[in-house]
C-alpha positions in Angstrom: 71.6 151.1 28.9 70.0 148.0 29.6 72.3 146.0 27.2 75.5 147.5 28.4 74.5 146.7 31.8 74.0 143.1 31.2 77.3 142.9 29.7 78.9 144.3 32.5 77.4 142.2 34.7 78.3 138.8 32.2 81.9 140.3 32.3 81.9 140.1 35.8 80.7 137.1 36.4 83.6 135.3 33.7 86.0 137.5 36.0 84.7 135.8 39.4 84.9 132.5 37.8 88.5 132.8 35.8 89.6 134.1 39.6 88.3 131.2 41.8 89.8 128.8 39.2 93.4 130.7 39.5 93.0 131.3 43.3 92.8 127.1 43.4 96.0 126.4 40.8 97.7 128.2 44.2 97.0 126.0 46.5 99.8 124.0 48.6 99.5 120.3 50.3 102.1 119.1 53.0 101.5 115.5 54.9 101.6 115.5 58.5 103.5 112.3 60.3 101.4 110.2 62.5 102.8 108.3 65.2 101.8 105.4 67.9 104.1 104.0 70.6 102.8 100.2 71.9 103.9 99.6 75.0 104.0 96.1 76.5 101.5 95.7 78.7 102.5 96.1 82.5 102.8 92.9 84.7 102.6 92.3 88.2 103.7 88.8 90.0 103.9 87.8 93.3 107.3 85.7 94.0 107.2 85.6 97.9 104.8 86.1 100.6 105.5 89.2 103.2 105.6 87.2 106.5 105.5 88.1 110.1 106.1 84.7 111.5 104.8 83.7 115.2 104.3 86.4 117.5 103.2 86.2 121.2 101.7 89.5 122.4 101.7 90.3 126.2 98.2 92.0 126.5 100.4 95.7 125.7 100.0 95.8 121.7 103.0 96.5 119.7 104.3 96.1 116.5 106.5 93.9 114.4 108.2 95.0 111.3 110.0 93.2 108.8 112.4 94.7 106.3 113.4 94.2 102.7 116.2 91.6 103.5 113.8 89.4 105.9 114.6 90.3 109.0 112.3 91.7 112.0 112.0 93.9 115.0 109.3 94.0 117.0 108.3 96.7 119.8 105.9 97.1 122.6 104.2 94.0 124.4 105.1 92.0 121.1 108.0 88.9 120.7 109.2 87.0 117.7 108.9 83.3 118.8 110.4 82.4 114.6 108.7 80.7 111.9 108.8 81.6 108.8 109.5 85.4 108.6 110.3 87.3 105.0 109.7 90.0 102.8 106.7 90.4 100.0 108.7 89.3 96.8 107.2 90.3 93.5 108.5 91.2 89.7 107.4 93.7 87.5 107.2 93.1 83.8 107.1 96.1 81.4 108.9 98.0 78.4 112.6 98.2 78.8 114.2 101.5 78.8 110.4 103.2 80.4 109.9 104.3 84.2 107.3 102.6 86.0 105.7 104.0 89.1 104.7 101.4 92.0 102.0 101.8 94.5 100.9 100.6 97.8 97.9 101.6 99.7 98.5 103.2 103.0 97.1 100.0 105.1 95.4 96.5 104.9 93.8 94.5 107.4 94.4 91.2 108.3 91.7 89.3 110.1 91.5 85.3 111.5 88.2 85.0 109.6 86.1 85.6 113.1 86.0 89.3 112.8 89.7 90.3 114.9 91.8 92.5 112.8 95.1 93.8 112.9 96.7 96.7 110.4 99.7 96.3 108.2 100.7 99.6 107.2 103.7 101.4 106.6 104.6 99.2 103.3 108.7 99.7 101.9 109.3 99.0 98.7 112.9 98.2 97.5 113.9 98.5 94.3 116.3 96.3 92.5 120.0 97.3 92.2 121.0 99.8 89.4 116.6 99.6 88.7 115.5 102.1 90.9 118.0 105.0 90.7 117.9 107.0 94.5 114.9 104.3 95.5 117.7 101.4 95.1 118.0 101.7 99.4 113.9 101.6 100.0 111.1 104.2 100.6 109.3 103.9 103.3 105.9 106.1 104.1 102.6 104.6 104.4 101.1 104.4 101.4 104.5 103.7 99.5 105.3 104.9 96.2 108.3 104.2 94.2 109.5 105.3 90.3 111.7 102.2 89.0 113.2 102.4 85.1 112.9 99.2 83.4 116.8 99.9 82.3 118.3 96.5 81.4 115.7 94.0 80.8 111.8 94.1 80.5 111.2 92.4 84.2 112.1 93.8 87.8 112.4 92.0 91.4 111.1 94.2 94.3 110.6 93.9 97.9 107.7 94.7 100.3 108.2 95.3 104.1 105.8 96.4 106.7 104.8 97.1 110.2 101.9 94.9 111.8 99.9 96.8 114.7 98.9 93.8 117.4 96.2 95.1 119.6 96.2 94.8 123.2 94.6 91.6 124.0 95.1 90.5 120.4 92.9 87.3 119.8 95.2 84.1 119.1 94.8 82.7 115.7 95.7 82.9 112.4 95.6 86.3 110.5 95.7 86.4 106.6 94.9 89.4 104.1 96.8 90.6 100.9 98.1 94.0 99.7 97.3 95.4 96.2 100.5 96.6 94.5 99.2 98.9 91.5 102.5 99.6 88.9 102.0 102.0 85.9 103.9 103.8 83.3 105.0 107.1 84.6 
């Protein structure tokens, strides 16, 4: 008994290995594609500065907006005495053919450098004809937001408007800040 036991069990063993052995001439292999996409790196800059020009303020508060095509209107205590009044100017650089999304915040401040503020908020983008698709006309909300296809060439012109808030009493002097235009792939 013993030796036909140990036979058996040899026999087995051959048959475990002569099975793992045939179990691996059946294996299959297959290649998986791999893929990567460089974009070009988005671009921001400014061409123009957004401008309100000289303002006189009548101790009410008011506004005074400018649009994408330079003009203004102003409301409340608040006149347009001229100077230099236009829209924010700047171009986007990208990937042609990709959509880009393009962000304002909701406000900025402006201050004379002696602690007097005044808000800019209500930004409106316009995006540049046959660029934008439905945005093409503007978008105005505070905090504005636009989706613009890079559809012809890599760059694309767009232009910022926005409403200043003058205070009652507003202090005389020079007011300067900036607004941070964030664009990204969509």
């Amino acid at each position: 008994m013993n030796i036909s036991m140990k036979t058996v069990l040899l026999g087995s063993t051959t048959l475990l290995a002569i099975g793992a052995v045939g179990h691996h001439a059946n294996a299959a292999t297959d290649g998986v594609p791999i893929q990567a996409i460089i974009l070009d790196p988005v671009d921001i800059t400014q061409t123009r500065s957004l401008n309100f020009g000289s303002l006189t303020e009548s101790g009410a508060g008011g506004t005074a907006t400018v649009d994408n095509a330079d003009g203004i209107s102003v409301g409340g205590g608040v006149t347009s005495i001229g100077g230099t009044i236009q829209s924010g100017g700047f171009t986007v650089k990208g990937s042609t053919g990709r959509q880009i999304d393009i962000t304002t915040p909701a406000s900025v401040a402006l201050t004379d450098g002696a602690a007097h503020t005044m808000a800019v908020n209500t930004f409106r983008l316009t995006a540049p004809a046959g660029g934008g698709g439905a945005n093409d006309t503007g978008t105005a909300a505070s905090g504005a937001s636009i989706a613009a296809s890079l559809t012809a060439s890599t760059v694309a012109g767009f232009r910022l408007g926005g409403v200043l808030n003058v205070g009652a009493g507003q202090v005389a002097g020079t007011y300067t800040g900036s607004v941070t235009v964030t664009a990204n792939y969509n």
